[in-house]
C-alpha positions in Angstrom: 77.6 -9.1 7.0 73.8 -10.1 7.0 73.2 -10.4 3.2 74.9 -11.1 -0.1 72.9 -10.3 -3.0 74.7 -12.1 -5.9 73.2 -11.0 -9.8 73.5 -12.6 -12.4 74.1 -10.4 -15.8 75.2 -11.3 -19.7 74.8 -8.6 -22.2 72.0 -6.4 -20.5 73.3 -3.1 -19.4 70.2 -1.5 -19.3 68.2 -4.1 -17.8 71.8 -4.1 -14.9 71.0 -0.3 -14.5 67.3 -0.5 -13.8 67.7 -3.5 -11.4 70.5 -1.5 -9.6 68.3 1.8 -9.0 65.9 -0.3 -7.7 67.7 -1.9 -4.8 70.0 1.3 -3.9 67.6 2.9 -1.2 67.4 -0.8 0.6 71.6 -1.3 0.5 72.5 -0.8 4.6 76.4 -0.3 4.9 77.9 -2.9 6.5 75.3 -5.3 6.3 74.6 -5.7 2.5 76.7 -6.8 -0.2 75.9 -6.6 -4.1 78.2 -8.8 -6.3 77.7 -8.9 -10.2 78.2 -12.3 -11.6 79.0 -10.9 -15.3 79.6 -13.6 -17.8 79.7 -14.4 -22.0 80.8 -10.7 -23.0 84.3 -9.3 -24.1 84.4 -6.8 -21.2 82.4 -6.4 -17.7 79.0 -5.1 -18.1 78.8 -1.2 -17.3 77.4 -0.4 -14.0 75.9 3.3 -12.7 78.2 5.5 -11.3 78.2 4.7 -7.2 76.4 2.2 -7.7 77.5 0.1 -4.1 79.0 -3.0 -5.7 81.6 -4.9 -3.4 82.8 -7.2 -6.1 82.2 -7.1 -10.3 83.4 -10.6 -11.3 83.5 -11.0 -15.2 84.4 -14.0 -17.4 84.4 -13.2 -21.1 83.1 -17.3 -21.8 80.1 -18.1 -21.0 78.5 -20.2 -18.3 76.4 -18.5 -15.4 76.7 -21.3 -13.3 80.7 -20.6 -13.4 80.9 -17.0 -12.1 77.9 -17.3 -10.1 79.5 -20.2 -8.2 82.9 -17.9 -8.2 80.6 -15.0 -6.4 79.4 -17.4 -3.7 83.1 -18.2 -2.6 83.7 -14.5 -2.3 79.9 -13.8 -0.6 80.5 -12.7 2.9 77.1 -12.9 3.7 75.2 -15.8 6.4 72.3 -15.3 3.5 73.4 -15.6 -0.1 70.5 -14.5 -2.4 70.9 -14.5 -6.2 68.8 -12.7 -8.9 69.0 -11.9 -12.7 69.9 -8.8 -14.0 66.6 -9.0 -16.1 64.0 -8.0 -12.7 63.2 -4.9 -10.9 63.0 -5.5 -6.8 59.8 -4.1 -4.8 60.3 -2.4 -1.8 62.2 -3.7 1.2 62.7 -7.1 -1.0 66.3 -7.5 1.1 64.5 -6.7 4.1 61.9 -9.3 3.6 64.9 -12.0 2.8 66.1 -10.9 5.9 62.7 -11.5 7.9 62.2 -14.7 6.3 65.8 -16.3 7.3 64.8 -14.8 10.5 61.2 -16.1 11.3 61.6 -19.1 9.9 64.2 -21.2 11.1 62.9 -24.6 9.4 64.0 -23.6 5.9 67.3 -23.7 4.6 66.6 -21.9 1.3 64.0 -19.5 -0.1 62.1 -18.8 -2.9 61.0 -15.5 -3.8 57.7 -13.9 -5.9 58.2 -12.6 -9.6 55.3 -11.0 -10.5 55.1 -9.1 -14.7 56.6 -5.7 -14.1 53.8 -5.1 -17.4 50.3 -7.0 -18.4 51.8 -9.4 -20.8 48.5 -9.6 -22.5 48.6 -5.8 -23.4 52.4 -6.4 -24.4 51.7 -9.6 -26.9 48.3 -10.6 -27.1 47.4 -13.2 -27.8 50.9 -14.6 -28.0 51.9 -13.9 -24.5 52.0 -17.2 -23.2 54.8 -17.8 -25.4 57.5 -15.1 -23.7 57.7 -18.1 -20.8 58.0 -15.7 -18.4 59.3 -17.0 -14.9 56.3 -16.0 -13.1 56.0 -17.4 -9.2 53.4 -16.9 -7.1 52.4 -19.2 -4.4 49.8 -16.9 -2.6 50.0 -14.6 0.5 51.2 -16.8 3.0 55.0 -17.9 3.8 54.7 -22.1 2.5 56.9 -24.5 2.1 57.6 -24.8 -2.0 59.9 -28.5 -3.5 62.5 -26.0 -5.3 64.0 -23.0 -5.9 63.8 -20.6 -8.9 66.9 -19.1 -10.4 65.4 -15.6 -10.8 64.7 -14.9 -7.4 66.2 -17.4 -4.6 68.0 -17.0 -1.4 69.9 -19.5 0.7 71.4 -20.3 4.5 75.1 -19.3 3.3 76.0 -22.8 5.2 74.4 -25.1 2.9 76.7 -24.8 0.0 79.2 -26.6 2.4 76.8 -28.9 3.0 75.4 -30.1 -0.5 78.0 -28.1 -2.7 77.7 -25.4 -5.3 76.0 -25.2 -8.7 76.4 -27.8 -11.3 78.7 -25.8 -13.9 77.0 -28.6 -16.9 73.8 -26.4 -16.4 72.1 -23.2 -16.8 72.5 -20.3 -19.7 76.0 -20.9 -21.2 76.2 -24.4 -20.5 73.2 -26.3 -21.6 70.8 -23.9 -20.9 68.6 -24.0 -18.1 67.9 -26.8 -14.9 70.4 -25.3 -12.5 68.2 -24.5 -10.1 65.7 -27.4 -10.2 68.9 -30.0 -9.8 70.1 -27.9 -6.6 66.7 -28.2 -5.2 66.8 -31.8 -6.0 69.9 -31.7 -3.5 68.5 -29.7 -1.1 66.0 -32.4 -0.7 67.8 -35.2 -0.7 70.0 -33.4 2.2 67.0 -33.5 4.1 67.1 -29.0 3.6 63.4 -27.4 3.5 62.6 -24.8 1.0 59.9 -21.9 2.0 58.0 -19.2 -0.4 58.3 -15.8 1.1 55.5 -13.5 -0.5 57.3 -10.0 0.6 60.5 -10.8 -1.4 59.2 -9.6 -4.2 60.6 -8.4 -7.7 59.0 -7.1 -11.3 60.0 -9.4 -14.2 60.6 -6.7 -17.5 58.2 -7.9 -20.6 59.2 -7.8 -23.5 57.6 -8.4 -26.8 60.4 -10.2 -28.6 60.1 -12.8 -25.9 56.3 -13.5 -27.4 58.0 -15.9 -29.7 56.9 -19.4 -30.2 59.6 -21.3 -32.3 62.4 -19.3 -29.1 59.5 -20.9 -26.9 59.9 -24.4 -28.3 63.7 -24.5 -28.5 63.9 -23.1 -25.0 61.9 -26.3 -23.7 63.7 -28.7 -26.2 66.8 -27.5 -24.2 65.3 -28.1 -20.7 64.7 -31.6 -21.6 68.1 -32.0 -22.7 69.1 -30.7 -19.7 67.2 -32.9 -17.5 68.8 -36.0 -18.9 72.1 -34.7 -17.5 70.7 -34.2 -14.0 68.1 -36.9 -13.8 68.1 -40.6 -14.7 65.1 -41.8 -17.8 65.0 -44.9 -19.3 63.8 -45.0 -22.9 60.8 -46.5 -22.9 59.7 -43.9 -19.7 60.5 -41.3 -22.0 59.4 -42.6 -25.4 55.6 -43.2 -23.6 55.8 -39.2 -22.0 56.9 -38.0 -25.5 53.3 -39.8 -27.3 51.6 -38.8 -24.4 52.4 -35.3 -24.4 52.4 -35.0 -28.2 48.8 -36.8 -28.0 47.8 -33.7 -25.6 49.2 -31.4 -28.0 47.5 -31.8 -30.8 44.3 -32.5 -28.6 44.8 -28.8 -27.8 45.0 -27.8 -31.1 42.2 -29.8 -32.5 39.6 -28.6 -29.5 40.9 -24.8 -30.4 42.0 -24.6 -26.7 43.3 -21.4 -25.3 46.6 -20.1 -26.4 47.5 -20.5 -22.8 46.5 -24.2 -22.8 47.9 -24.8 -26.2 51.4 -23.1 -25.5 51.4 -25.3 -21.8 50.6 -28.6 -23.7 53.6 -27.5 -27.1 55.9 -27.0 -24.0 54.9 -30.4 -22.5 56.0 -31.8 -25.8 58.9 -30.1 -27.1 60.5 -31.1 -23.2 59.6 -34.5 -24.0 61.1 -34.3 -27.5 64.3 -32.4 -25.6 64.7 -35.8 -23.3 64.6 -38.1 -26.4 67.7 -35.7 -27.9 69.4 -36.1 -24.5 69.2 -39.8 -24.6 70.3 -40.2 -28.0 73.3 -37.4 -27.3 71.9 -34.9 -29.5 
């Protein structure tokens, strides 16, 4: 088996369905594997009929990290790629996972390109840069990138032996997010090079509920909270980022900065605020 493609899913049956069509003229017999990591609902996700899933794994509590750490041990793949169930995938994206492991022998661990599957302007307006989509794109060229993103990333199935398998305290169902920027952290420190690959490309859905800033603000209140589980602060490092940040915030809004600028710089904040609540065990 060349490739195991591991997706993550909670509660999004449609989105599962979409994703699915997308990658079933690209699924090689043999050589591809699809394994749904389904987690936090009563009863597995429903999935087309013949659709080509090797294994459906489903835990009714929630915690992604959990079953997607349950999928790798079953992966038969020598690459292990993971998506969420919330993406549509270009053409030949497994093939171009493939090509990169292949090419380039110096990385250890890929990150793929999300591009908006829709104009979020045309979607939201002005209040698009609040849907905090998980956009990545590094240009053209294969580069090497510091970390992984958890919507689109591949991996040399080896290196979970080598620097172990998601921390279970993070990502949705857990604390909420940072899963993938503390296993790049690891990869690093193992001495493990990350690359960008341009062709392995998917189409992040947009939707307009996602335009909305007090979700925005709680969602980066949570990554700081997160990052005081995986990363060592002292108080006084983070009090000094939290005025900084807050200082740039309401610079932003007192200069009647673009809404881009001003949601980057409320996000800047409300992850500083998040670290304080981490440190004091909010």
């Amino acid at each position: 088996m060349k490739l195991s493609l591991i997706i993550a899913t909670h509660n999004r049956a449609e989105s599962l369905s979409r994703l699915l069509g997308s990658l079933a003229g690209q699924i090689i017999a043999g050589e591809h594997e699809i394994l749904i990591a389904d987690n936090g609902t009563p009863s597995p996700s429903p999935v087309p009929a013949g659709a080509a899933i090797a294994h459906h794994l489903h835990d009714p509590a929630p915690g992604k990290c959990r079953v997607q750490n349950r999928a790798i041990s079953r992966a038969q793949g020598e690459i292990v790629a993971m998506i969420d169930d919330d993406l549509i995938a270009g053409r030949g994206y497994l093939a171009a996972i493939e090509s990169f492991f292949r090419d380039h022998p110096q990385f250890a661990a890929m990150k793929g390109k999300v591009l908006p599957a829709q104009d979020p302007a045309q979607i939201a307006g002005d209040k698009w840069p609040y849907m905090d989509l998980p956009i990545v794109d590094h240009g053209p060229a294969v580069c090497e990138v510091p970390g992984v993103l958890g919507a689109n990333m591949a991996f040399r199935a080896g290196v979970f032996s080598q620097v172990g398998l998601f921390d279970e305290r993070l990502g949705p169902g857990a604390c909420g997010h940072e899963e993938d920027t503390e296993m790049s952290k690891r990869l690093r420190a193992a001495g493990l090079r990350i690359g960008y690959c341009p062709d392995a490309l998917l189409y992040h859905e947009v939707d307009a509920a996602r335009a909305d800033r007090a979700r925005f603000i709680r969602i980066a209140r949570e990554r700081g909270r997160c990052r005081i589980l995986h990363e060592h602060h002292s108080r006084p490092e983070v009090l000094m980022n939290a005025a900084y940040a807050g200082l740039r915030a309401a610079l932003a809004r007192t200069l009647r900065a673009s809404s881009e600028r001003r949601a980057r710089e409320e996000r800047r904040f409300a992850t500083a605020l998040g670290m304080l609540d981490g440190l004091r065990g909010c």
